[in-house]
C-alpha positions in Angstrom: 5.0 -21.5 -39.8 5.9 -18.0 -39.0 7.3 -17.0 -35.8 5.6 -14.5 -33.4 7.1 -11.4 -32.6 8.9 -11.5 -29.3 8.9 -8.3 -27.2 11.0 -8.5 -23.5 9.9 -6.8 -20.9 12.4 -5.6 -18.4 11.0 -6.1 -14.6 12.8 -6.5 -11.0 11.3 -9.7 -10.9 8.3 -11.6 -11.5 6.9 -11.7 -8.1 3.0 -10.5 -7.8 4.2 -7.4 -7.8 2.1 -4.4 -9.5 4.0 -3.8 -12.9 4.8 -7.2 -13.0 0.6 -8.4 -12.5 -0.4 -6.1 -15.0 2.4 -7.5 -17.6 1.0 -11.1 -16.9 -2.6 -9.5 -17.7 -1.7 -8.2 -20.9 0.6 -11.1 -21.7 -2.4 -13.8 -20.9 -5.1 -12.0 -22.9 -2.7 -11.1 -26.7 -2.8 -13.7 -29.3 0.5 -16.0 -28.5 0.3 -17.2 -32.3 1.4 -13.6 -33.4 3.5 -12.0 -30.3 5.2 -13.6 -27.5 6.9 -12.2 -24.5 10.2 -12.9 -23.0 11.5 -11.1 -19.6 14.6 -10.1 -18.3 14.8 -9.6 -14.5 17.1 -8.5 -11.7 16.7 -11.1 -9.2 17.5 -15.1 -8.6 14.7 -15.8 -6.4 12.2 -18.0 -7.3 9.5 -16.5 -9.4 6.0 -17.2 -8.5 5.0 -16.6 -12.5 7.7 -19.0 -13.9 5.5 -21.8 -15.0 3.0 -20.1 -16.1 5.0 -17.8 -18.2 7.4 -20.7 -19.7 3.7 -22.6 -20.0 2.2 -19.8 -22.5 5.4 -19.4 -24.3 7.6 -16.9 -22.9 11.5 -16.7 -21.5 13.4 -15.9 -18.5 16.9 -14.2 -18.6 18.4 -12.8 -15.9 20.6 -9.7 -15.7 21.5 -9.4 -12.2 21.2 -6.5 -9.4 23.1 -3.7 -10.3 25.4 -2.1 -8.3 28.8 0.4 -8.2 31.1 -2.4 -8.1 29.5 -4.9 -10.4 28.2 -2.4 -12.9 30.8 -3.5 -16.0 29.4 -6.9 -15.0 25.8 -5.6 -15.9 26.4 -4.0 -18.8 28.2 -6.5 -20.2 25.3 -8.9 -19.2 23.0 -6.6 -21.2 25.8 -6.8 -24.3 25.6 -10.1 -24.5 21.5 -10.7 -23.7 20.7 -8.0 -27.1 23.6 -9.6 -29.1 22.0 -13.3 -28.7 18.5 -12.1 -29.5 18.0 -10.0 -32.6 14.3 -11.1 -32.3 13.4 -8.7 -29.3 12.2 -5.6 -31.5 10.9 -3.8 -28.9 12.4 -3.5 -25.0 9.9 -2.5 -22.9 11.5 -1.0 -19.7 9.4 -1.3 -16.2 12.6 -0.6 -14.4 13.2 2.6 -13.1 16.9 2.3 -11.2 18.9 1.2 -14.0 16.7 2.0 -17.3 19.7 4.8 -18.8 21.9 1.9 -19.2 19.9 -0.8 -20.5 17.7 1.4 -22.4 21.0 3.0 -24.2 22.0 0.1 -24.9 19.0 -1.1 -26.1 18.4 1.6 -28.7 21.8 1.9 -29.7 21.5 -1.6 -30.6 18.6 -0.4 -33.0 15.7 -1.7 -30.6 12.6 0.3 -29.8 12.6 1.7 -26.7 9.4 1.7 -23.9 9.8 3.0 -20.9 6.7 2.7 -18.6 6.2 4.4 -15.2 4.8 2.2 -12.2 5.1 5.0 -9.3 5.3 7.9 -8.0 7.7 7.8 -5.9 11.6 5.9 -5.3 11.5 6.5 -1.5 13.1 8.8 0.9 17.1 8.6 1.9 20.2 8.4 -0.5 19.4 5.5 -2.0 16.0 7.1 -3.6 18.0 10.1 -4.3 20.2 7.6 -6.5 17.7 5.8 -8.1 15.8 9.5 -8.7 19.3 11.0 -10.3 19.4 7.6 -12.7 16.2 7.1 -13.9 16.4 11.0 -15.2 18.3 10.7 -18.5 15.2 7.9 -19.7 13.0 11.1 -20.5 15.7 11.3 -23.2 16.5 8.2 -24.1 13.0 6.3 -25.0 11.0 6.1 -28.1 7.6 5.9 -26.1 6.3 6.5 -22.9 3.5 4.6 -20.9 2.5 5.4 -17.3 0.1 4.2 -15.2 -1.5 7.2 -14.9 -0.7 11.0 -15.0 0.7 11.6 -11.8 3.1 8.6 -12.7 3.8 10.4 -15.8 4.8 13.7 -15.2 6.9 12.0 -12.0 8.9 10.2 -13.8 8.9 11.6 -17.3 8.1 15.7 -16.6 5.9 18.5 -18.5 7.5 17.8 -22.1 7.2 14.4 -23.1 3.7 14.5 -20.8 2.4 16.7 -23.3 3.6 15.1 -26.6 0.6 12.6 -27.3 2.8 11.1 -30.4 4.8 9.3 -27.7 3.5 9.5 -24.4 0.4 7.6 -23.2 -1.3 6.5 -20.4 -2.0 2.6 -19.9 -4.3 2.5 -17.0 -3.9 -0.9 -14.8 -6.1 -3.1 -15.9 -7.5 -6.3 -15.1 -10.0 -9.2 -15.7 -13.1 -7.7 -14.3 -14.9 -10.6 -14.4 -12.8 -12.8 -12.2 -13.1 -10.3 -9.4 -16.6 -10.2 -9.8 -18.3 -11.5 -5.9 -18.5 -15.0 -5.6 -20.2 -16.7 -3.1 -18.6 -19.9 -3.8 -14.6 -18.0 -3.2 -15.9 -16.6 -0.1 -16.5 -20.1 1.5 -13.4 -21.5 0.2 -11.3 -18.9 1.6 -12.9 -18.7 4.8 -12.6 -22.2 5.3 -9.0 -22.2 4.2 -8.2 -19.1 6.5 -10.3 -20.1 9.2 -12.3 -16.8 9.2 -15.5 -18.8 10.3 -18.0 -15.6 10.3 -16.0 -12.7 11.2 -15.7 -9.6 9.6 -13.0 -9.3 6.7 -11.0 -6.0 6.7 -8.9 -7.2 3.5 -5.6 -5.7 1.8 -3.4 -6.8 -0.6 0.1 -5.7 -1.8 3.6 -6.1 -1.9 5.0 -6.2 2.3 7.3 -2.7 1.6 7.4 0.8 3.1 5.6 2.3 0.0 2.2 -0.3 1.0 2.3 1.8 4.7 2.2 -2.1 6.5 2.9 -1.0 10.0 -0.1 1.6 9.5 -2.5 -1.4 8.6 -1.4 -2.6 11.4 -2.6 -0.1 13.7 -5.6 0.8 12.1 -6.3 -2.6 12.5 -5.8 -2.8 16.3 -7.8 0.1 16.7 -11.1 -1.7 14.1 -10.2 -4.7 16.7 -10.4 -3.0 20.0 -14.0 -1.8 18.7 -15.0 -4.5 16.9 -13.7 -7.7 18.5 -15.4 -10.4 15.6 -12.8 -8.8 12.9 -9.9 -10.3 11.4 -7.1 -9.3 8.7 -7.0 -10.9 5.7 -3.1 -9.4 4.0 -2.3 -11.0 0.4 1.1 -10.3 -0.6 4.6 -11.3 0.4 8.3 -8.9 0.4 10.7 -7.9 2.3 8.6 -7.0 5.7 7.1 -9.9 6.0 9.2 -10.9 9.4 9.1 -7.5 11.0 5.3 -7.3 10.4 4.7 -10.8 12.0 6.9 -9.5 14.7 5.0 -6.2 15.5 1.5 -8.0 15.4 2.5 -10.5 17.4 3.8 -7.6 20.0 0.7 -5.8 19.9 -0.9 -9.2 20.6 -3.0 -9.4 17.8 -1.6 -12.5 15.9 -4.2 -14.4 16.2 -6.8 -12.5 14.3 -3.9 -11.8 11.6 -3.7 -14.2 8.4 -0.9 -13.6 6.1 -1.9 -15.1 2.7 1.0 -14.2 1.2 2.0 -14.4 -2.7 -1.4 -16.4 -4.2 -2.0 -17.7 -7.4 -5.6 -17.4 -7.0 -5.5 -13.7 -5.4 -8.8 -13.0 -6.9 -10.7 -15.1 -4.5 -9.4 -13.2 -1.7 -11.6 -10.4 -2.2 -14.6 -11.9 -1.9 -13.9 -12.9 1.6 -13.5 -9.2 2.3 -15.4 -6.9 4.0 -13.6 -3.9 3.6 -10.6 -3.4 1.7 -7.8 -1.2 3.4 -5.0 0.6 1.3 -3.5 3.5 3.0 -0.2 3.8 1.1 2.4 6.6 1.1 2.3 6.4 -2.6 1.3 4.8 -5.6 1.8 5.2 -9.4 -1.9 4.0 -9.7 -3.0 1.1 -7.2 -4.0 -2.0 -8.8 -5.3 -4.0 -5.7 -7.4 -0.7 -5.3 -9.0 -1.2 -8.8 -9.6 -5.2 -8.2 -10.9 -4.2 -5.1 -13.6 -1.7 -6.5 -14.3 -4.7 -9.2 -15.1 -6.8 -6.1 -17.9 -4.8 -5.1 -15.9 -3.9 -2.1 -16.2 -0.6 0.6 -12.6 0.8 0.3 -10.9 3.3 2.5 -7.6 4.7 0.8 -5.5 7.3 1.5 -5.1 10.6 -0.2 -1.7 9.1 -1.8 -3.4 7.2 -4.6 -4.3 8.8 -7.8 -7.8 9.6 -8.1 -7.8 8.4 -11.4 -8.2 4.6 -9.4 -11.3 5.9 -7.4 -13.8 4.5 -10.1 -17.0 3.6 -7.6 -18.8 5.5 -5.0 -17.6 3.2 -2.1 -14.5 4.8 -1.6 -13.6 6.8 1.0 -10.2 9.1 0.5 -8.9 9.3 4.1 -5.9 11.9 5.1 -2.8 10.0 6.8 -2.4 12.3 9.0 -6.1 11.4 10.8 -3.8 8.3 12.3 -4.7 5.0 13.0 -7.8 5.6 15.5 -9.6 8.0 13.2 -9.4 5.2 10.1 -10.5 2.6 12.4 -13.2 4.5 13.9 -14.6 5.2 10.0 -14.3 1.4 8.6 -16.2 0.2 12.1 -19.0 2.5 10.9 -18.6 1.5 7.4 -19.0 -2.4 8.5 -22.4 -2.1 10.0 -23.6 -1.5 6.5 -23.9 -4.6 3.9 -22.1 -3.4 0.3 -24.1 -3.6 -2.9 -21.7 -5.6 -4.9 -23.3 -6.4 -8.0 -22.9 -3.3 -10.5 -19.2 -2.9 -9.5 -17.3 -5.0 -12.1 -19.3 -2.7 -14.6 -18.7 0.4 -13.7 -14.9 -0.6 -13.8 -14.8 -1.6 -17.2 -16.7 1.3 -18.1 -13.9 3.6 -16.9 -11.2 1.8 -19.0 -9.7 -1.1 -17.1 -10.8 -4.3 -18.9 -8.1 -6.2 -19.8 -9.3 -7.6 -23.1 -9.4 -3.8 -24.7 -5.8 -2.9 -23.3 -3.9 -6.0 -24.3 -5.8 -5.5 -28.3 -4.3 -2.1 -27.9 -0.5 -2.9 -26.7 -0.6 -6.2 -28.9 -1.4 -3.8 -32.3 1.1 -1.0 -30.6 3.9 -3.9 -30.9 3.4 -5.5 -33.5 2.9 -2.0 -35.8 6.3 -1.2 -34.3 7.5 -4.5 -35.7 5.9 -3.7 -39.2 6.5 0.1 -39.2 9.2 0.8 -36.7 6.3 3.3 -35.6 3.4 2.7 -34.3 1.8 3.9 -36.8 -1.9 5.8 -36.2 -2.3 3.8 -32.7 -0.9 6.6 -30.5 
């Protein structure tokens, strides 16, 4: 029997995280008899797509979290993880911070390089100026370059290898349309399970960080509650904010008619719950929950932050930040007196290029024509 080709793909962790949701996507939808996928990852924590990964095939290494003081430790972590496996032909690199030194090491060990932009942004402060200084030399380091769409391109990567289309392309976020399709059936389950009995839904999902604006949900939610007062926020997702946000809706005393989901298996059922679907973040490299969402059938207000590129359906409203809090609750109270039409959406979203089943044919002939080739020959 002859093995599949193995491909890693280098992530933070394997939370449900963006990059890392879109990796599973791909990774559930190739043909496991002909390429696998392994990870390596920066973080002990319990993964919430362990099982399934080790399940379909697939294993976890981990390199540790960088640092000044440890970093001989993490290169020679990466020394030893490419001298025990020869079979990784291709290192595909979702990690910004660190990518010029386990990319170099990677193609100076004869690998083919990927790197693959998730954002548009590495935050504000020194420590975003240090990630922005390290993640430079990977414009000249990498083989091939994927983004998540062209603003997430030419942010990370800039005007020359943007416009080389031998080795840049865009892979646009995509997902199983069909299992976000509306389902009455999900929409009982989850209000049951959230006790949502028949309010109004104002729905969002994403990772608990500064990039997902949580404290602004927050108080655009208030202000939807002071005016509607049958509403209720529905947030899938887990991190690092979790606590403080608890803290500041329990302050502003609406804790009651907050539900934190946090990290589900099943985060497709959410949406059909929803009402509205809220996702005002100070940036994005493309906005996956924003696509599911549109897939869902879903009204979705969104601030001028995310690409436009994710604005696939008419039901989207592009709302300036600087309206505040009480001018984005006064626009998704209007919106809720108005039933959605939910049925054509999951079309129209494969129609613009996000089904799943296309992109993963795509990346699975990209690697394994690397493995054959060393190029990928005619594919980009």
């Amino acid at each position: 029997m002859v093995e599949p080709v193995r491909v890693v793909h280098v992530l933070g962790a394997l939370h449900r995280g963006g990059a890392e949701t879109f990796v599973m996507n791909v990774y559930r939808h190739i043909d496991r008899t002909r390429l696998q996928f392994d990870f390596v990852i920066h973080t002990d924590e319990n993964c919430s797509y362990r099982k399934e990964i080790e399940e379909m095939g697939g294993r976890i290494y981990l390199a540790g979290k960088f640092s000044l003081k440890n970093a001989l430790v993490y290169w020679r972590s990466w020394k030893r993880l490419l001298a025990e496996h020869p079979e990784w032909i291709v290192v595909h690199g979702h990690v910004r911070s660190t990518a010029c030194i386990y990319m170099k090491m990677a193609k100076d060990a004869g690998r083919t390089v990927i790197a693959h932009s998730h954002s548009t942004s590495n935050g504000r402060g020194m420590k975003g100026w240090i990630k922005d200084v390290m993640q430079y030399p990977v414009r000249y380091i990498a083989d091939y370059f994927f983004a998540c769409s062209e603003n997430a391109g030419k942010w990370m990567f800039g005007g020359r290898v943007v416009g080389d289309p031998m080795h840049y392309k865009v892979i646009k976020n995509a997902i199983d349309v069909d299992a976000f399709r509306y389902d009455r059936g999900y929409e009982t389950e989850i209000r049951k399970e959230f006790h949502l009995g028949d309010k109004k839904v104002i729905g969002t999902v994403g990772r608990l960080c500064d990039a997902k604006n949580p404290f602004f949900i927050l108080d655009v939610f208030l202000e939807v509650h002071k005016r509607a007062s049958d509403t209720i926020l529905l947030w899938g997702g887990d991190g690092e904010l979790r606590e403080q946000i608890e803290a500041a809706a329990e302050k502003m005393g609406i804790q009651s008619a907050v539900r934190m989901a946090g990290s589900v298996g099943d985060v497709h059922k959410l949406y059909s719950a929803f009402d509205v679907f809220l996702f005002p973040s100070k940036w994005e490299g493309l906005g996956i929950s924003l696509i599911e969402a549109q897939a869902a059938g879903l009204p979705c207000f969104v601030s001028e932050k995310v690409p436009l590129e994710a604005v696939i359906c008419r039901d989207v409203k592009v709302m300036r930040l600087e309206l505040g809090c009480a001018g984005w609750g006064e626009e998704i109270v209007k919106r809720l007196q108005i039933s959605p039409d939910r049925e054509r959406a999951c079309k129209d979203v494969a129609g613009a290029g996000y089904d799943i089943k296309k992109t993963a044919l795509y990346l699975q002939e990209v690697y394994l024509s690397l493995n054959e080739y060393g190029i990928p020959k005619g594919i980009l």
